[in-house]
N, C-alpha and C positions, 0 to 999 in steps of 0.2 A: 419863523412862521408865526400867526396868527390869523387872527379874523377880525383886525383894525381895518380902517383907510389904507388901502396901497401894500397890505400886504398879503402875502401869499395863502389863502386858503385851500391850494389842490396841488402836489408838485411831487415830480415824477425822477430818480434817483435812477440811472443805471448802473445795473452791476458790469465791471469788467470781463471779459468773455474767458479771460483765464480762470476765472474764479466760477464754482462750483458751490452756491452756498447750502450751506447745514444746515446754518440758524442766522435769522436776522433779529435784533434787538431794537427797537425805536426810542432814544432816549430823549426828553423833554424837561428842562433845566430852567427852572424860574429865574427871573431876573428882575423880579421886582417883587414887590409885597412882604409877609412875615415869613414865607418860607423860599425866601430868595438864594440862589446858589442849591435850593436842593433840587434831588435830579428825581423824576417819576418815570417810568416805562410805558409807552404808547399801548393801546390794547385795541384788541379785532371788536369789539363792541363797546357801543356811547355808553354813557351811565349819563342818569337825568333824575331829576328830583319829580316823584311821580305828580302828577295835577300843575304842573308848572310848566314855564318855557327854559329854567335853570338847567342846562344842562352844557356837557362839553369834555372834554379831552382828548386826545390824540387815535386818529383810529389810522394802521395801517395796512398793509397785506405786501407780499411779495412774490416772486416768480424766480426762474432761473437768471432771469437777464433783466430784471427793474425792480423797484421799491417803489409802491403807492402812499401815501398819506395824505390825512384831511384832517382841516380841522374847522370847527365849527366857524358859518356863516353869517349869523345873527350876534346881533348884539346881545342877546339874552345868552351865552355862552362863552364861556372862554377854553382857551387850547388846554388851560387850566386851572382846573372848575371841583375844588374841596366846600364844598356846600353845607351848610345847617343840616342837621342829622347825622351828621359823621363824628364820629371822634368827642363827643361832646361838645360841640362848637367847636372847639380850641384850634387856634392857628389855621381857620378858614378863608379861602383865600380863593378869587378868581380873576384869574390873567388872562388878554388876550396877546399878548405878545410872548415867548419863548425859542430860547437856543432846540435848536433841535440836532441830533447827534444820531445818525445812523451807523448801528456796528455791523458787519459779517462777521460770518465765521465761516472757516472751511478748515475740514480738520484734514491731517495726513491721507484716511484713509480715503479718500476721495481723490487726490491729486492723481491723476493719473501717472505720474512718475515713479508713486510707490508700485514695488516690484508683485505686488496681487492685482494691481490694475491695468496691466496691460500682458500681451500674448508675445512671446517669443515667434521671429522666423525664421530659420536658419538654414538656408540655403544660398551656398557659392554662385550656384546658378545664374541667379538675379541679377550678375555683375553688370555692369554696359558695357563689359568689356567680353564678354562671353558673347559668340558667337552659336546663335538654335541652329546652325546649321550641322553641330555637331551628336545633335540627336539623331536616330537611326529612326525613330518612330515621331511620326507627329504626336500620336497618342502622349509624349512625354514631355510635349509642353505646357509650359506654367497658363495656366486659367485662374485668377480670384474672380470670376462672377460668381460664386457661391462664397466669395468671404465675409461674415458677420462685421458688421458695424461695430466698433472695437478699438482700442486704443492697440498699437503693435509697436516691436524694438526688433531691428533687423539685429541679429545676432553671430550672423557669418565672418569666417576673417576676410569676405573680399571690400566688407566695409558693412558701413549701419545704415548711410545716409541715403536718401532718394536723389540722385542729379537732379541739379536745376539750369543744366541747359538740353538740346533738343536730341535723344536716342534715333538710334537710325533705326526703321523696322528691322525685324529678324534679328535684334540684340535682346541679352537678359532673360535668355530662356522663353521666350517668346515668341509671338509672329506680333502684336502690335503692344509695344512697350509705353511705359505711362511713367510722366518726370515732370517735374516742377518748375512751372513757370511765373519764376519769381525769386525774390530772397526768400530764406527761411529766418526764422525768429533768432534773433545774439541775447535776446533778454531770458529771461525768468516766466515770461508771463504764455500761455496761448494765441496762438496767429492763423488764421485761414487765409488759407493758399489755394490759386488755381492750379488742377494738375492738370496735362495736357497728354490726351491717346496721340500718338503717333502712326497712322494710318497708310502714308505716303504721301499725304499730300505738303502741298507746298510751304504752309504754314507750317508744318511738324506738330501741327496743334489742329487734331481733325473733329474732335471730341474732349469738353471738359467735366470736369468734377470736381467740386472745393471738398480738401478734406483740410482737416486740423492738424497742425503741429506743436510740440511744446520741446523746448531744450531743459535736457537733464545733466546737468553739470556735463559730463563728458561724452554723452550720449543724445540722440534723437527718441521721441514717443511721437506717432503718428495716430491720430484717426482717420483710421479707411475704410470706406464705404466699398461696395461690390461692383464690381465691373459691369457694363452694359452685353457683353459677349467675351465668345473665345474665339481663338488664344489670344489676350489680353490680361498685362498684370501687371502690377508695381516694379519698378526697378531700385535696386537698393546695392551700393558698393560700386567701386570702378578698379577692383583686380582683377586678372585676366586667370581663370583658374583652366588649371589639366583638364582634355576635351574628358569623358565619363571612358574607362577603361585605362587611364594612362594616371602614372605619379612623377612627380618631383623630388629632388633633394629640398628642395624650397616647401613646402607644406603643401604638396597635389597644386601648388600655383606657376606657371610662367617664370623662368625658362625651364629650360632644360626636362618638359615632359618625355616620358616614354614609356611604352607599353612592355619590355623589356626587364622583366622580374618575376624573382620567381613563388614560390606557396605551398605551404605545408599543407599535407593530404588531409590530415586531422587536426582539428583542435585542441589545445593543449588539457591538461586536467588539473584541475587545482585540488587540494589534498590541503588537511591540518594535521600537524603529527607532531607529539610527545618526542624528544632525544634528550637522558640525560639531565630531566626537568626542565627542559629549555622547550619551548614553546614556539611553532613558525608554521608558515605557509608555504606549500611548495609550489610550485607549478612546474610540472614533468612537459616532454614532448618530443616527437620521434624530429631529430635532425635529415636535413637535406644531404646532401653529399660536400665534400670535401672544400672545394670553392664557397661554399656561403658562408656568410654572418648571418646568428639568429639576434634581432632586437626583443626581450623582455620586456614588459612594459605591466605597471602597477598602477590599477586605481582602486581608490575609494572612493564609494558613490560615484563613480563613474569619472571621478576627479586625477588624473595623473599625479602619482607621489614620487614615482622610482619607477627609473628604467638601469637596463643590462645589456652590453653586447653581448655577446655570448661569439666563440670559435665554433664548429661543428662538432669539436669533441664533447662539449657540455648539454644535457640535454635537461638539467632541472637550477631551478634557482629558487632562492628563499626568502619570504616577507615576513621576519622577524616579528613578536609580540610588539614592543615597543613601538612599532612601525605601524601599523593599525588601530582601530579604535572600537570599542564596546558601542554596537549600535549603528554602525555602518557595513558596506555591502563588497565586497571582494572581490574582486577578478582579475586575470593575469592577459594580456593579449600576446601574441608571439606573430612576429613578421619576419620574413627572409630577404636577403640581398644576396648577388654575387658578390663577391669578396672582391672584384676589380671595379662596381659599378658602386653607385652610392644610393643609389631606388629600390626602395626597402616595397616587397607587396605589401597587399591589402591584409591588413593582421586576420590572427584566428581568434578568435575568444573563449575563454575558459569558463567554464561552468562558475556561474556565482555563488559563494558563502557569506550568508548574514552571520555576521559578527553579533551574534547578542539570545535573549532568552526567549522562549516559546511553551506558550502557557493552555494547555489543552482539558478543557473545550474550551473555548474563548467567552462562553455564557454557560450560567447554568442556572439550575431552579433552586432553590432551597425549599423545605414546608415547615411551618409552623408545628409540626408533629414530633418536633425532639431527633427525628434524625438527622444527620450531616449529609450536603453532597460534599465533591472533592474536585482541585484542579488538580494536574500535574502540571509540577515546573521543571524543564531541561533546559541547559544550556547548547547550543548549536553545537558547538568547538567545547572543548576542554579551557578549563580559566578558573583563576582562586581569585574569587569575587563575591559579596554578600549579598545579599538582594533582599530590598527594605518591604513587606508590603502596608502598605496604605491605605486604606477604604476613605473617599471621598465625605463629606459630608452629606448625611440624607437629603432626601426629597423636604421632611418637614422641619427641615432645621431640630432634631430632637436634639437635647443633653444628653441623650442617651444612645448607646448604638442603637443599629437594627439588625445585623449579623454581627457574630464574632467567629476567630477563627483560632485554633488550636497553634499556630506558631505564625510570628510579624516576619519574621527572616529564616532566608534561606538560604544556608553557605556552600557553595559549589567551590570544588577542587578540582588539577587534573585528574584525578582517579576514579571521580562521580557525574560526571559531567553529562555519562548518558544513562544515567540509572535519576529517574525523575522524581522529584520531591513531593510527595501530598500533602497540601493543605488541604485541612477539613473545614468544613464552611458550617456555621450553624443559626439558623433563625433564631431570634428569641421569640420568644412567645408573650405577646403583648396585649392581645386580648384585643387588638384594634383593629377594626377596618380600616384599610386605608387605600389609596389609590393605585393602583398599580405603577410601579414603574422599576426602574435599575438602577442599584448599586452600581457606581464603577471603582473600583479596587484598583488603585494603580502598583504597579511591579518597578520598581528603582535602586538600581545599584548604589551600593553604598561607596563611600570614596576609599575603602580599603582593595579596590581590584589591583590586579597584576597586571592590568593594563588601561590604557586611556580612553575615558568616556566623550563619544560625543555628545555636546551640548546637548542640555533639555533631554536626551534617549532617556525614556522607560518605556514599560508594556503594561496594558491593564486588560483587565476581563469585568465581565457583568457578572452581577449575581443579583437575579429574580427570586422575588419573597413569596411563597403561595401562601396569602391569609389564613387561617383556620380559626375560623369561632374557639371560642373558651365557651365551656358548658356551665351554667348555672339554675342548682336546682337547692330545695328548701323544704324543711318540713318544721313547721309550729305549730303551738298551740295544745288540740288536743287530739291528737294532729292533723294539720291540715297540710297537703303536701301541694307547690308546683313542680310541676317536671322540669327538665332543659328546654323543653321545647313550647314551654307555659301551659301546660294542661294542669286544671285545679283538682285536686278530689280530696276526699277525704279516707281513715282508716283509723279503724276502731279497737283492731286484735289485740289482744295482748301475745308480746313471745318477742322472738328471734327474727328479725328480717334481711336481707339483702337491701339495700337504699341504694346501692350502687356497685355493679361489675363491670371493670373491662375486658372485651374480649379480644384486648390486643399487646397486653400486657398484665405484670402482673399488681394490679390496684385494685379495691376494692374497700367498701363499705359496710360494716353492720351497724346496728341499731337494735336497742333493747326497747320495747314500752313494756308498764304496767301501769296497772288500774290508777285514774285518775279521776274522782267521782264519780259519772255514771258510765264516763266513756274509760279512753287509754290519753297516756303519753309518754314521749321518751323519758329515759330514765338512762340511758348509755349509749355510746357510740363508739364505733374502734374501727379505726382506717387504719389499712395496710398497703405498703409501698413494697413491693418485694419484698425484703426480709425485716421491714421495722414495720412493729405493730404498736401502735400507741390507740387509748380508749380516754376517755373522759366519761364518770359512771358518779349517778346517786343514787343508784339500785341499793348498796349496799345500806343506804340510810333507809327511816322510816318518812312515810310520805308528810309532807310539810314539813318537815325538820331534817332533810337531807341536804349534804352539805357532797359539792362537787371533789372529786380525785381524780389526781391525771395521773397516768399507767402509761410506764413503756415495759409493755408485755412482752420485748422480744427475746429477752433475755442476752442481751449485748448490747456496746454501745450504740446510739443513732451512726445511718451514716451520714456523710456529710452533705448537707443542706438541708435535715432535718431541724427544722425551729419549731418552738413554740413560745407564744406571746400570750402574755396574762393584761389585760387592761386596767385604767384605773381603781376602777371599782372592786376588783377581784371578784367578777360575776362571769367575765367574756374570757375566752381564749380563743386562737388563733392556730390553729398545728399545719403548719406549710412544710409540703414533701420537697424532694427535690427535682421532681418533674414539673414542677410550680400549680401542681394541686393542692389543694388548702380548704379547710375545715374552719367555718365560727361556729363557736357552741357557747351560746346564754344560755347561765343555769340559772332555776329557781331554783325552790326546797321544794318545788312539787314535780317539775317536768323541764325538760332541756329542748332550746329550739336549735336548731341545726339547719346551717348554710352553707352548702358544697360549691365549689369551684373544680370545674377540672381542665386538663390545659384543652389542645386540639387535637393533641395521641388522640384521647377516647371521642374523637367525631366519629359517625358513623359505625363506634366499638361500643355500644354502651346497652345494659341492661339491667332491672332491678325496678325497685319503687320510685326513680328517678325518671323513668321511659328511654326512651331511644336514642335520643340526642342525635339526630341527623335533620333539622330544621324542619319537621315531619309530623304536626301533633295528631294525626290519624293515627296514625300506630304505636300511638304513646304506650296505650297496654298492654305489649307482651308480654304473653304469660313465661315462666322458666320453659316450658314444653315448645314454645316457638312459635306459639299459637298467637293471634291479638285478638284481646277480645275488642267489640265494636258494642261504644256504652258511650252514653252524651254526657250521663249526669253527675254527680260528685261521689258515686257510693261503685264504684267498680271493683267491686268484692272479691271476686275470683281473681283477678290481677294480682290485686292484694296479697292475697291467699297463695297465690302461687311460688312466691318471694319470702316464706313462713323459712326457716332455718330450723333442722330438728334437733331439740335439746341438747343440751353438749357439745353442736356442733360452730357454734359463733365463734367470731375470732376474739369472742369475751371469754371463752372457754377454753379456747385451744389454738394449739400454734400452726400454719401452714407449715406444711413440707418447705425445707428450705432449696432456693431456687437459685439459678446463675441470674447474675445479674442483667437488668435488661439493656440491649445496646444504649435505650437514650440513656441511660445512667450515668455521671462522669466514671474515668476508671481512676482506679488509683495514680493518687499522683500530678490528673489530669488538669490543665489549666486552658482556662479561657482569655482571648484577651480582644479590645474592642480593636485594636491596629489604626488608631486615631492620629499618630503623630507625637507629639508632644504630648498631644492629649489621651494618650494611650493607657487604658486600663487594664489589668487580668484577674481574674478571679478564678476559685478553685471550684464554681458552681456557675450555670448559666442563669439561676433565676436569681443571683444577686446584680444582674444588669437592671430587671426589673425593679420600674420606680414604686418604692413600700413607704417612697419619705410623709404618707398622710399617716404612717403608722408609730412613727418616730416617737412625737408628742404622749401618745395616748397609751401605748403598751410596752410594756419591758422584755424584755428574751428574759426567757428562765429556763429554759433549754437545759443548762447545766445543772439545776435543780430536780428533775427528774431523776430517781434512784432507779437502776434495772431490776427487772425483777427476777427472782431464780425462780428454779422449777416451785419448790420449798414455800417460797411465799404466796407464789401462782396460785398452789395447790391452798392455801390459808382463806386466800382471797374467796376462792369458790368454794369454801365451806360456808363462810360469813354470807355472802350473795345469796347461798338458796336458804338461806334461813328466813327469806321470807318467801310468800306466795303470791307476788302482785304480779309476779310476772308471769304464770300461770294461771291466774284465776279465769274463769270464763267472765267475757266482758259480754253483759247483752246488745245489739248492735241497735242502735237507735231508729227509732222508727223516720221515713225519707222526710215527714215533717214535725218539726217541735210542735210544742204546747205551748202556747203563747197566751196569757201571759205569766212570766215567770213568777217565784213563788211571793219577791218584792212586790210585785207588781211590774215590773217592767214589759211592752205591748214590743212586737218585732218593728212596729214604727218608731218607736222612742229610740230600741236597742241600735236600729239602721241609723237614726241621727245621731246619736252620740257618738258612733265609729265614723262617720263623717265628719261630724265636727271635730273629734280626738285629729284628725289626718288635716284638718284644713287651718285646724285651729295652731297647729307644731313649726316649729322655726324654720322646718325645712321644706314648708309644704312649698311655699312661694318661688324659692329659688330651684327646687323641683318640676316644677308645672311647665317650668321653662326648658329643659331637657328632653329633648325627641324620644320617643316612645315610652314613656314614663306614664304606667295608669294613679295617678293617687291612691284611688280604691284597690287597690288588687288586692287589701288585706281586711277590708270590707266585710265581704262574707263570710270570712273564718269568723272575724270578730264576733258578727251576730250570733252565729251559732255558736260558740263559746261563750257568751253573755248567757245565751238560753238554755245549755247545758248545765252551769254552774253558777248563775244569777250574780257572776262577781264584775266588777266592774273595770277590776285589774287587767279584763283581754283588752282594755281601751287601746294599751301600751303595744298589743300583738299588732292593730292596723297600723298604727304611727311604722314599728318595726321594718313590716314589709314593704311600705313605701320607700322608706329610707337607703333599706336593702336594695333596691330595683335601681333609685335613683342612682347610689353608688356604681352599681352594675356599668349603667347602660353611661351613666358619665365616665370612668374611667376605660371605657372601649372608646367613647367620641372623643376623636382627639384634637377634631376641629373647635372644643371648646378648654383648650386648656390653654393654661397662661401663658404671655410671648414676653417677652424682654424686648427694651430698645431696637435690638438687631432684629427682631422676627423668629429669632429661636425658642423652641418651645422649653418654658423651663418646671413645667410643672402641671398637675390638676390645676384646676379652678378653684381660686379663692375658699369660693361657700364650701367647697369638702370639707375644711378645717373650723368655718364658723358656722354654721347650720346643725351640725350634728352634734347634739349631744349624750352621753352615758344613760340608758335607760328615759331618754325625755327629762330627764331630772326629776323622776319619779312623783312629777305634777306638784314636787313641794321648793323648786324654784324657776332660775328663767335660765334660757341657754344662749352665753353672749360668747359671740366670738369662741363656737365651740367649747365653752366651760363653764359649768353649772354655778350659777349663784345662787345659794339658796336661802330659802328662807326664815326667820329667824325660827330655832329652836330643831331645824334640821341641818346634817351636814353629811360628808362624805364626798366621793368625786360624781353621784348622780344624787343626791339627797336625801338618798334612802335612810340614812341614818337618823334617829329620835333623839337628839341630843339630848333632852329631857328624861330620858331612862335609859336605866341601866342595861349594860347588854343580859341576855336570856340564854342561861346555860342550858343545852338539853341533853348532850352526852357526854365524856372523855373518852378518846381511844377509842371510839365508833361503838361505843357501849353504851346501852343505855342504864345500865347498872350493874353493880360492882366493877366500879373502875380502879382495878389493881393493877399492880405493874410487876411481874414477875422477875428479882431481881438475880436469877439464878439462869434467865434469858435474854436480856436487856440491863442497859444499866441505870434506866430509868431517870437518864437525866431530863427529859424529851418527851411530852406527852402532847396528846391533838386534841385542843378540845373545839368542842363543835355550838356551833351557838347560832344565835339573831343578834341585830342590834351593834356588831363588832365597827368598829371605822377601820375601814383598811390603810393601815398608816407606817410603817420604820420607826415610830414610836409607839406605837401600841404595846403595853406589858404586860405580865400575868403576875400576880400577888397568889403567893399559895403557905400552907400552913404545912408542917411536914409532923407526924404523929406516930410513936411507937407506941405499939403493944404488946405487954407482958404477958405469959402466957403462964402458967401453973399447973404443970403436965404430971400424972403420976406414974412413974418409970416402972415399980415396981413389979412388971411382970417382966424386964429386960432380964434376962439368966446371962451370967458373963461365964 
């Protein structure tokens, strides 16, 4: 083709009628120029050089039954047209002359020969040889005027094919029979044929209809269209089969029919039964009288395998294991004969037995709240078999499951066969919305059965995820709290609080403040998980020289999935439960800010200085009494107040009563596993599925480092503790507005810009702003008011924080923005987690690259807090401010803590010490021996 002199610019290609195309390809092969012999692809639209007449190449379309193509008309175009502006000039090139090559395709499933593409008929009836005169009722001739347009395979034994010479009326089950006037197709390819109604009249062709035919190796596929009226229908086959009530020794066909046999009253019973470990099928049935033969007769899937005569004395016969298959369908038929004639009746049929497993309920729900639902698995029959289970790959291609289930297999023996196996099904808890849809867990015998699998059999079930939010709430600064459900306020008290209780479990929260210049702030915390109670406390220090201790007060080891994580800096920790609740807690040397996580248990369960946690911020403030107060502004006092803990009673002070553990708990022993295949994991905790890998880098487990503490040193600790009074003191509550301007001079205008600019100005603001529901400011207000409380310029650090915080949140829930791999599998957060965030901002004395502090000269550390320029700054040993002796009659004083500023948290850091005795010059004298 081209668009030269004389050649073809418009040409029209039919497709063969056999042919079904999928896809058509237009290929267009240069034969001249610099890219000669190369081959381009025709396209459904021109390309043109804009402002020009340049343009050109192959456009074409197709149909069921032709191929269109053009190509350009003018000389200003060719059929192959690489123009200036492409490619950098290079190897430009425009032809009017080209090979042109059109491909189909037509793939299998389209042929009507494969076996989904056409409809089974299967009726003797049809024959040309079968006389309707042997119907008793009109009512029971054949009619297709309601048959569907459709590819069909006659599948009778009186044959498959349609005649293709003339039926006489009142043959084939009909009153006017319908046959093929014509050859049919010997090739491979599809044929339209005229069919011809047979009416009476003279032609034998009183009415036509073309329908399709195609030859399938050994067999006919017809397309047939609906008959114009009844009784009229296709004829298919030329055996003469038994009139309806009569059989043959020959299969119910021509000769020797008769009505002359006899039938069993009942149907037989088919039965599975255990003898001697020997495994079989029975099929029972009451015998006729003495003259018959019973025929047995076996199928699977409805397939004959085995047959039995049987004498009259025999009334049961058996279908061995071996003889059956795991995943097919049972049944026995029984037919009688006289024992002088050879016309066996019409069989009885046995009750069917599925050969394989049944998994109840076939769906189930699972919740993100820590408890399990369960299937049960039974086997139908008795069978020593294993059965593998499998969970599908999720909806979002995760690396990680999304259910795991307490056992991958299930071994069934004869002796268990009806006593049902539970699997427990468990959500993890992900913290992410996601769309709804089904796990499918498929059920697959392993190749160890005692008997033979059919192909491909397994069974699966659903298992639906019910979301449940993860709660997260915070308190900074001096303090400034949001709730789960983002309600800001502030509080001022000094003492004991509840921050958080569950009322559906047993978790909970306390929190110590004292005096923090004019207001309060934390000084402690202690989360309890049923019976592990772990704190992080600088109560026991004095204000700005207090230095953090973590406590596990439970006086036992953790149990198992109790972590805790210390960061680079040695400033942050981490204490994750094993309901995948989890505590961060930044210390200062003046005040600790605290960020709770709790899983979806506490939706709807939740109380304390935290609010409600039911997506709900109206009734964030419940008081303890049950009460909400109704307050807009930051200072909800009573709420507060109501959350006070009395003396001695925190979990800083004292131990809960020890409780049973809760169901979501693992129990001893208990193992999880994802049931992935190959890729199959188990853990002895559910919240080790949970992906922690942004935590890797930056923190260490010291889990193991925590000492338990006995009653003995419990009782130590809170002598040292009340030996001050900050936590007591009356703090006066600040009036609803500052004094502005602060005692530097700072004006509430400056202070508002500087905590904006601190959030806007920080490495994570950018990559932040891009995260759905992310406020920048949310730590804005606290900031100012901490500036104006304490003129320090240090809360800069509290705004950047609570951005950060949020960001992290609400990014590790979207999971629509975390990283994919080649394949589309999700293999992780998003990049910026790991480089946006850095330790304390790097404490404004460097820069944060690729998540880690460079800093600046003359500071170091892993956020740059350190003065490399001075020395560190001793201010206690052994939590002493003075006389720091080591009593060697209770200790052996290899080990002392000394507490400082200025230290680099490092595995090489040393201590240089001086060791001194002194002599003593005692006068004994008054000893009497």
């Amino acid at each position: 083709m081209g668009n030269g002199n004389g050649l073809d610019k418009y040409k029209e290609i039919a497709i063969p009628s056999e042919i079904t195309p999928e896809l058509v390809y237009v290929q267009v092969t240069a034969i001249d120029g610099p890219n000669n012999e190369f081959s381009f692809y025709g396209m459904g639209v021109q390309q043109a050089l804009p402002g020009t007449n340049n343009y050109g190449g192959l456009i074409y379309g197709y149909s069921d039954s032709e191929v269109r193509m053009w190509s350009p008309d003018t000389s200003y175009g060719g059929i192959i047209n690489v123009i200036d502006g492409w490619g950098g000039e290079i190897n430009v090139q425009t032809s009017q002359i080209a090979n042109v090559t059109v491909k189909i395709w037509q793939t299998a499933a389209s042929d009507p020969c494969h076996e989904d593409n056409y409809e089974e008929i299967d009726n003797r009836y049809r024959s040309s040889a079968f006389s309707s005169s042997h119907f008793s009722n009109i009512s029971d001739l054949i009619c297709d005027r309601d048959i569907s347009v459709a590819w069909y395979r006659f599948t009778s034994d009186a044959g498959g094919e349609i005649p293709t010479s003339c039926i006489n009326v009142g043959m084939c089950g009909t009153q006017y029979p319908v046959w093929i006037n014509g050859d049919i197709p010997d090739g491979v390819g599809i044929k339209t044929v005229e069919a011809c109604v047979n009416k009476g009249g003279a032609t034998c062709c009183d009415e036509t209809i073309f329908i399709r035919v195609k030859r399938c190796t050994d067999y006919f596929v017809y397309e047939l269209k609906p008959l114009s009226s009844c009784p009229m229908a296709y004829c298919a086959g030329d055996l003469e089969p038994c009139p309806p009530g009569e059989r043959s020794p020959t299969g119910d066909f021509q000769p020797g029919c008769s009505d002359l046999f006899p039938e069993l009253e009942h149907p037989p019973l088919l039965t599975h039964k255990i003898y001697q470990n020997i495994a079989f099928f029975e099929c029972s049935f009451v015998p006729l009288w003495s003259n018959t033969t019973s025929l047995v007769e076996w199928y699977l899937d409805d397939k004959l395998i085995k047959y039995k005569y049987l004498s009259y004395k025999y009334r049961t016969n058996e279908l061995h294991e071996d003889e059956y298959k795991l995943g097919s369908t049972v049944t026995c038929e029984v037919s009688v004969s006289y024992t002088q004639h050879e016309i066996f009746g019409y069989p009885k049929q046995s009750n069917a037995v599925f050969v394989g497993v049944q998994i109840l309920p076939s769906e189930v729900t699972v919740s993100e709240d820590g408890l399990p639902s369960n299937v049960s698995i039974v086997t139908t029959i008795p069978m020593r078999c294993s059965f593998l289970l499998r969970a599908r790959q999720n909806y979002y291609g995760l690396s990680r499951p999304d259910i795991v289930f307490d056992k991958c297999q299930v071994d069934k023996g004869y002796d268990n066969a009806e006593s049902p196996d539970i699997v427990n099904i468990y959500a993890i808890k992900d913290c992410q919305s996601e769309v709804f849809y089904t796990n499918i867990v498929d059920v697959t015998p392993s190749e160890d059965c005692s008997l033979s699998i059919t192909q491909g059999y397994s069974e699966y079930f659903g298992v639906n995820i019910e979301d449940i939010d993860c709660g997260n709430c915070c308190g900074t600064g001096d303090p400034h709290y949001t709730t789960f459900d983002a309600s800001g306020y502030d509080w001022y008290g000094a003492g004991d609080f509840v921050l958080h209780q569950s009322l559906s479990r047993h978790f909970e929260v306390h929190v110590r403040t004292w005096k923090c210049w004019s207001v309060t702030c934390h000084c402690a915390v202690a989360i309890r998980e049923n019976n592990d109670v772990i704190s992080v406390d600088i109560c026991h220090g004095t204000f700005g020289k207090a230095a953090p201790k973590i406590r596990n007060l439970s006086e036992h080891r953790f149990a198992s999935g109790v972590i805790i994580r210390k960061d680079t800096t040695g400033k942050e920790f981490r204490i994750e439960m094993p309901s995948q609740a989890a505590i961060r807690v930044v210390t200062y040397s003046t005040h600790l800010n605290i960020y709770l996580d709790v899983p979806g248990d506490d939706f709807q369960h939740s109380d304390g200085l935290c609010g409600t946690f039911d997506h709900d911020s109206s009734n964030d403030y419940r008081k303890r009494d049950g009460s909400t107060l109704s307050h807009t502004g930051r200072r909800p006092d009573a709420f507060s107040e109501s959350w006070r803990i009395p003396a001695g009673e925190s979990l800083l002070d004292k131990l809960p009563d020890v409780v049973v553990e809760d169901p979501r708990q693992p129990e001893e022993n208990m193992t999880y596993c994802s049931c992935l295949g190959e890729e199959n994991e188990c853990h002895d905790s559910l919240k080790d599925f949970t992906d922690y890998s942004y935590l890797t880098d930056s923190w260490t487990d010291i889990t193991d480092e925590i000492d338990v503490e006995t009653a003995g040193s419990r009782f130590k600790r809170d002598l040292h503790v009340v030996s001050t009074n900050r936590v007591t003191e009356d703090v006066p509550f600040l009036p609803t507005t500052l004094t502005w301007p602060t005692r530097s001079g700072i004006t509430e205008q400056q202070a508002r810009q500087m905590c904006e600019s601190a959030v806007l100005n920080s490495t994570a603001a950018e990559a932040c702003a891009d995260v759905p529901g992310v406020d920048l400011f949310v730590g804005v207000e606290g900031c100012v008011e901490d500036i104006g409380v304490t003129d320090d310029l240090a809360f800069l650090a509290e705004a950047v924080s609570l951005m950060e915080n949020e960001c992290v949140v609400l990014t590790m829930k979207n999971i629509s923005l975390y990283t994919k791999d080649e394949n589309g599998t999700v293999v992780g957060p998003p990049s910026f987690i790991f480089e946006v965030f850095c330790p304390s901002q790097c404490s404004v004395h460097g820069q944060c690259i690729n998540g880690t502090c460079h800093c600046c000269d003359g500071y170091d550390g892993a956020d740059c807090s350190v003065d490399a320029t001075s020395p560190p700054t001793l201010w206690y040993i052994n939590e002493v401010e003075e006389h720091a002796l080591c009593d060697v009659r209770e200790d052996s004083c290899q080990q002392i803590s000394v507490i400082g500023d200025n230290f680099l948290n490092s595995e090489s850091l040393a201590c240089l010490y001086n060791v001194r005795h002194r002599r003593c010059n005692l006068d004994l004298s008054f000893l009497v021996y």
